[in-house]
Biotite code that builds the C-alpha atoms (Angstrom):
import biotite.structure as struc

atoms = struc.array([
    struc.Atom([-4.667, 13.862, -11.375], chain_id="A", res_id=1, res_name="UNK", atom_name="CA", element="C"),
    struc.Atom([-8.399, 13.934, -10.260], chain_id="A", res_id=2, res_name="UNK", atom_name="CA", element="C"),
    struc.Atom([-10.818, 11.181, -11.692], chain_id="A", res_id=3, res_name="UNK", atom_name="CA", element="C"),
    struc.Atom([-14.421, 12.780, -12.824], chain_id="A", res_id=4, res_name="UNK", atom_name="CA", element="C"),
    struc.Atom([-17.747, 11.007, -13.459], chain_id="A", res_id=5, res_name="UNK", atom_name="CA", element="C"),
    struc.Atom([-16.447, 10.220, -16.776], chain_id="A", res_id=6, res_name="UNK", atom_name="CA", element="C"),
    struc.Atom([-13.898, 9.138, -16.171], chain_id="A", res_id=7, res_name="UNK", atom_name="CA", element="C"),
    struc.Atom([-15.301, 6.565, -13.448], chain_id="A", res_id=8, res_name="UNK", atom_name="CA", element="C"),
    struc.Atom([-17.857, 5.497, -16.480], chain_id="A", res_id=9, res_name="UNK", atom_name="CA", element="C"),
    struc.Atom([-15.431, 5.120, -18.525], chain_id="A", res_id=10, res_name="UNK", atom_name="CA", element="C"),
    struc.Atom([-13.505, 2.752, -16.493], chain_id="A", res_id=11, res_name="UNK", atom_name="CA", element="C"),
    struc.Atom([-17.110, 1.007, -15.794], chain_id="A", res_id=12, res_name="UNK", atom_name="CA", element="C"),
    struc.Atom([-17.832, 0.600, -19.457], chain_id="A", res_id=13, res_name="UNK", atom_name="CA", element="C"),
    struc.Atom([-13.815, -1.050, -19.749], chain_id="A", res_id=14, res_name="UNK", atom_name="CA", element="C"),
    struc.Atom([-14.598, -3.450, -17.000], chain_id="A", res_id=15, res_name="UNK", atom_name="CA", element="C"),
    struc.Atom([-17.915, -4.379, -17.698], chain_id="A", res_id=16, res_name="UNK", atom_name="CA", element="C"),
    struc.Atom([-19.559, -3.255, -14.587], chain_id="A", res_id=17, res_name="UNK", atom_name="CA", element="C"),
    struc.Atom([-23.045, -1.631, -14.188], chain_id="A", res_id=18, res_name="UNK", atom_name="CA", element="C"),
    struc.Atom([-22.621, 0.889, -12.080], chain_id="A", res_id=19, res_name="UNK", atom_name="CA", element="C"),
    struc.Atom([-25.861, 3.645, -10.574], chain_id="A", res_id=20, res_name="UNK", atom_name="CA", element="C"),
    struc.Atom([-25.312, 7.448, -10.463], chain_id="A", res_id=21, res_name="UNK", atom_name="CA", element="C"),
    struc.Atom([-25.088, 6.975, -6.528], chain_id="A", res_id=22, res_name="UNK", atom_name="CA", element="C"),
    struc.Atom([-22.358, 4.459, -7.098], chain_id="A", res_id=23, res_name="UNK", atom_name="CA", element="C"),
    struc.Atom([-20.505, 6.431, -9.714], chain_id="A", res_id=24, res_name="UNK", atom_name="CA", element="C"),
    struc.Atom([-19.986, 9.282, -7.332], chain_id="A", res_id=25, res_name="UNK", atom_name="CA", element="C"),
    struc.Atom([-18.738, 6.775, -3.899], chain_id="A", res_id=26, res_name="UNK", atom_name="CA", element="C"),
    struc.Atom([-16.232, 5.385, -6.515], chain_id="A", res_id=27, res_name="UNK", atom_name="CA", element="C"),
    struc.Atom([-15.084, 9.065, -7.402], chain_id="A", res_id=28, res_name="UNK", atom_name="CA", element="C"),
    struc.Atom([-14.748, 9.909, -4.175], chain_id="A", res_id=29, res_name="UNK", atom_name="CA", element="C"),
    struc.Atom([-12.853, 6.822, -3.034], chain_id="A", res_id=30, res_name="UNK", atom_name="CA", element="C"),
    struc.Atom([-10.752, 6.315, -6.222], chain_id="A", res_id=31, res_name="UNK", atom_name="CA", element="C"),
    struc.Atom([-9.422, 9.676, -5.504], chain_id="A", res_id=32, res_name="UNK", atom_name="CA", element="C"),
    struc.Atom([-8.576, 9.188, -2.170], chain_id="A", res_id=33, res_name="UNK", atom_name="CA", element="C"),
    struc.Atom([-6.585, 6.064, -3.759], chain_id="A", res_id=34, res_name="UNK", atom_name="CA", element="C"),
    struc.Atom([-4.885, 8.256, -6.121], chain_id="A", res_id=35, res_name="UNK", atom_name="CA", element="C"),
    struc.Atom([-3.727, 11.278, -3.728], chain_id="A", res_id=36, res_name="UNK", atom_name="CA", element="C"),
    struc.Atom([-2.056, 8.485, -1.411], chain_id="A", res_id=37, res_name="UNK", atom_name="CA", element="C"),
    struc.Atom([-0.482, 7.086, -4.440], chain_id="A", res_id=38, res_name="UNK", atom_name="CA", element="C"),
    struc.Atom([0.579, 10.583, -5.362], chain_id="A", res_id=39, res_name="UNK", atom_name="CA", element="C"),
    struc.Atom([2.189, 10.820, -1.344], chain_id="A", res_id=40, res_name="UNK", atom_name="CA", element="C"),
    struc.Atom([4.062, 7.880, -1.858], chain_id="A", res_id=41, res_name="UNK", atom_name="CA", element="C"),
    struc.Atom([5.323, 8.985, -5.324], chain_id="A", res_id=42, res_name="UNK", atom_name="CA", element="C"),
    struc.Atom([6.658, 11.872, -4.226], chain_id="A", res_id=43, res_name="UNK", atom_name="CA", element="C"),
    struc.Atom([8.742, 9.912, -0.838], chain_id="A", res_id=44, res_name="UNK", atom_name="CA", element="C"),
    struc.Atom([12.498, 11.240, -1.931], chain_id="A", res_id=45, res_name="UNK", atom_name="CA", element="C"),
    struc.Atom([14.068, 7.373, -1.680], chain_id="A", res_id=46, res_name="UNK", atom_name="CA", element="C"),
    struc.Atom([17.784, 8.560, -3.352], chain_id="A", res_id=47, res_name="UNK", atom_name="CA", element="C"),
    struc.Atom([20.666, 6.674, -1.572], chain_id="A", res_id=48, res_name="UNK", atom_name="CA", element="C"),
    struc.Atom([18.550, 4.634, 0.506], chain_id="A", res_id=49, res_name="UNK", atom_name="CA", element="C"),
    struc.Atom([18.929, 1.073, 0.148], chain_id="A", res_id=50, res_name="UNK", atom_name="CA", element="C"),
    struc.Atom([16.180, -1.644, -0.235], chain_id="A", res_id=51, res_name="UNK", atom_name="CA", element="C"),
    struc.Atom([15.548, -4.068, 2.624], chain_id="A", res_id=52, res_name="UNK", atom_name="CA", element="C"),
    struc.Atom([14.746, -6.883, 1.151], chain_id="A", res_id=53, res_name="UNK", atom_name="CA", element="C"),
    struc.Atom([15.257, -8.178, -2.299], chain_id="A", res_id=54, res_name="UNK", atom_name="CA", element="C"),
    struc.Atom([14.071, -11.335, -3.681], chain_id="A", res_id=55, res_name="UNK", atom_name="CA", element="C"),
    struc.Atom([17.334, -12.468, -4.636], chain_id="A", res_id=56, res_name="UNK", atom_name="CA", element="C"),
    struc.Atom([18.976, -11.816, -1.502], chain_id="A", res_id=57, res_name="UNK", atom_name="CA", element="C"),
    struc.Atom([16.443, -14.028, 0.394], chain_id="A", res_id=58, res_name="UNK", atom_name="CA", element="C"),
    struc.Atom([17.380, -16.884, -2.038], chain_id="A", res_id=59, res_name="UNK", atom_name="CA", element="C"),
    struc.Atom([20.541, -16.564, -2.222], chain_id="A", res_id=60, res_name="UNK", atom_name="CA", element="C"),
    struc.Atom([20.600, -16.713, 2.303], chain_id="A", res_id=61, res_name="UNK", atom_name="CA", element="C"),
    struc.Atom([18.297, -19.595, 2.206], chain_id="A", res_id=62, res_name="UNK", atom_name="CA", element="C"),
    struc.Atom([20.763, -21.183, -0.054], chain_id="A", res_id=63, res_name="UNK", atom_name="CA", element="C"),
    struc.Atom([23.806, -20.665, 2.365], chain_id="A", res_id=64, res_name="UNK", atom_name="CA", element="C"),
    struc.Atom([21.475, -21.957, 5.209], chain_id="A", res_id=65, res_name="UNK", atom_name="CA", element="C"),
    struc.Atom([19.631, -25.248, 4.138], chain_id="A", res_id=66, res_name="UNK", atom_name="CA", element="C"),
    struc.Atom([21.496, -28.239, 4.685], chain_id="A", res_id=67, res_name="UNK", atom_name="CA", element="C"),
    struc.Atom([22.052, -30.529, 1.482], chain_id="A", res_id=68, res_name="UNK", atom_name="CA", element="C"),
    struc.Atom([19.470, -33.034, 0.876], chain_id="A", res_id=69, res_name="UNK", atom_name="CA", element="C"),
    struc.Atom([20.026, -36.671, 2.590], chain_id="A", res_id=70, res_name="UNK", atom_name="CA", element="C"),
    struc.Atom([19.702, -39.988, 0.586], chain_id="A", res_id=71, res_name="UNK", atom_name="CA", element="C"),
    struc.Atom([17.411, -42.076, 2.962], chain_id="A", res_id=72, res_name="UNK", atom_name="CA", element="C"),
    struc.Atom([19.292, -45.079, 1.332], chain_id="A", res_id=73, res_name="UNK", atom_name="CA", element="C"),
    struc.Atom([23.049, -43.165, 2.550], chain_id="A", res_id=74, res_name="UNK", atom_name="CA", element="C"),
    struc.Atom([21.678, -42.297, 5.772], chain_id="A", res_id=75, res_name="UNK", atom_name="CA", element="C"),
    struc.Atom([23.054, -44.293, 8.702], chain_id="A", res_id=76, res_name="UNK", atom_name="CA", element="C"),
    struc.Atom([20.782, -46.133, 11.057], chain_id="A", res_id=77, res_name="UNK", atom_name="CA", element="C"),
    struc.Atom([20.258, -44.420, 13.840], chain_id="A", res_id=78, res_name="UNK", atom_name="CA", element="C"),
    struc.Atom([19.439, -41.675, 11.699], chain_id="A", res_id=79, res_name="UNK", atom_name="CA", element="C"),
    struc.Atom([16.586, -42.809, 10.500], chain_id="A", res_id=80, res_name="UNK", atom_name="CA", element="C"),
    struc.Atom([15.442, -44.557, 13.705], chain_id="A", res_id=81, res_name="UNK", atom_name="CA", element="C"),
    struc.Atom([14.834, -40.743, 14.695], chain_id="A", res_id=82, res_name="UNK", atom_name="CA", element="C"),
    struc.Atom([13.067, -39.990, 11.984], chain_id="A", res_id=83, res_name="UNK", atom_name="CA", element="C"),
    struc.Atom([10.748, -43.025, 11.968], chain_id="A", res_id=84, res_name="UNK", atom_name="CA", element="C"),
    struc.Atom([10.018, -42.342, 16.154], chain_id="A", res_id=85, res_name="UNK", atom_name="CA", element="C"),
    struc.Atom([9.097, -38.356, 15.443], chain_id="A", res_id=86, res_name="UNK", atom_name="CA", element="C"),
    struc.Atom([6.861, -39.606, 12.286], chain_id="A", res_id=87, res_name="UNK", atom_name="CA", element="C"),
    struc.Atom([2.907, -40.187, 13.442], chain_id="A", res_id=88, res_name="UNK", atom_name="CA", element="C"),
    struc.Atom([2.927, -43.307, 11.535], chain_id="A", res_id=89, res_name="UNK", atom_name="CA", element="C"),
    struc.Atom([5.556, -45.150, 9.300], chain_id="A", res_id=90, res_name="UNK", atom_name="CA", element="C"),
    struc.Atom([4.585, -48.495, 7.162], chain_id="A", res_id=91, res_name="UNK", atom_name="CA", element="C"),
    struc.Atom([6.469, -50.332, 4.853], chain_id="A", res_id=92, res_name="UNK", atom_name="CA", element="C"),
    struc.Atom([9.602, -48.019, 4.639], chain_id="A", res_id=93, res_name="UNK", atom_name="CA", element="C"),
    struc.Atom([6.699, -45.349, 3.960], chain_id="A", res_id=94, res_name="UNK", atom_name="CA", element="C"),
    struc.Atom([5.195, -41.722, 5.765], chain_id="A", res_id=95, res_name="UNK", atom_name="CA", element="C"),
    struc.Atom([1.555, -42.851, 6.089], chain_id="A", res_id=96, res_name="UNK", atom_name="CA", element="C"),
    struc.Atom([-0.956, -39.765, 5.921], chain_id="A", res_id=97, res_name="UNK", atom_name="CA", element="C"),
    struc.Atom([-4.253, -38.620, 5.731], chain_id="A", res_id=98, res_name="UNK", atom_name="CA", element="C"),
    struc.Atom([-5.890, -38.745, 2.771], chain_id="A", res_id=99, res_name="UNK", atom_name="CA", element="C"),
    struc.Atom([-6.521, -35.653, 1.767], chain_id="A", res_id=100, res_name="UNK", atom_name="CA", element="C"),
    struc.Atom([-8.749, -36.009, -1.990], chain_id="A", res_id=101, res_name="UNK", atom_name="CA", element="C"),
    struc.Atom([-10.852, -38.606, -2.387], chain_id="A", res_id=102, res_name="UNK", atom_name="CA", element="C"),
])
């Protein structure tokens, strides 16, 4: 499938973009460069090859991996005497931080 010059002023028109004759003819050019390596990758034979990566199967390892969340108040003591020396600055039982919007 080959895009011509009316089909680029077509597309133009649908986006609302002025476009020159000069211009019209780069984006032919280009968008069909686009399309012919979409048409490569269409045509990649991928039967009985299986996916890398799947969303769910990155959940689903963080989820086996993280460590449960700690209640500061069930935490013991020297627990949270390392967390309060690796912390830049602690106040009042609180993280102190830049401010970051004013």
């Amino acid at each position: 499938m080959a895009l011509n010059k009316i089909d680029i002023n077509n597309i133009a028109t649908i986006s609302r973009i002025e476009i020159t004759e000069e211009e019209i003819g780069i984006f032919e050019k280009e968008l069909n460069k686009v399309i012919k390596i979409i048409e490569k990758v269409q045509g990649v034979q991928i039967d009985g090859i299986e996916p890398l990566v799947n969303p769910i199967s990155i959940i689903d390892t963080f989820k086996n991996h993280l460590r449960e969340d700690l209640n500061p108040q069930t935490c013991s003591q020297e627990f949270m005497e390392k967390i309060i020396h690796n912390s830049p600055k602690f106040e009042n039982n609180l993280f102190v931080v830049p401010k970051i919007i004013e």
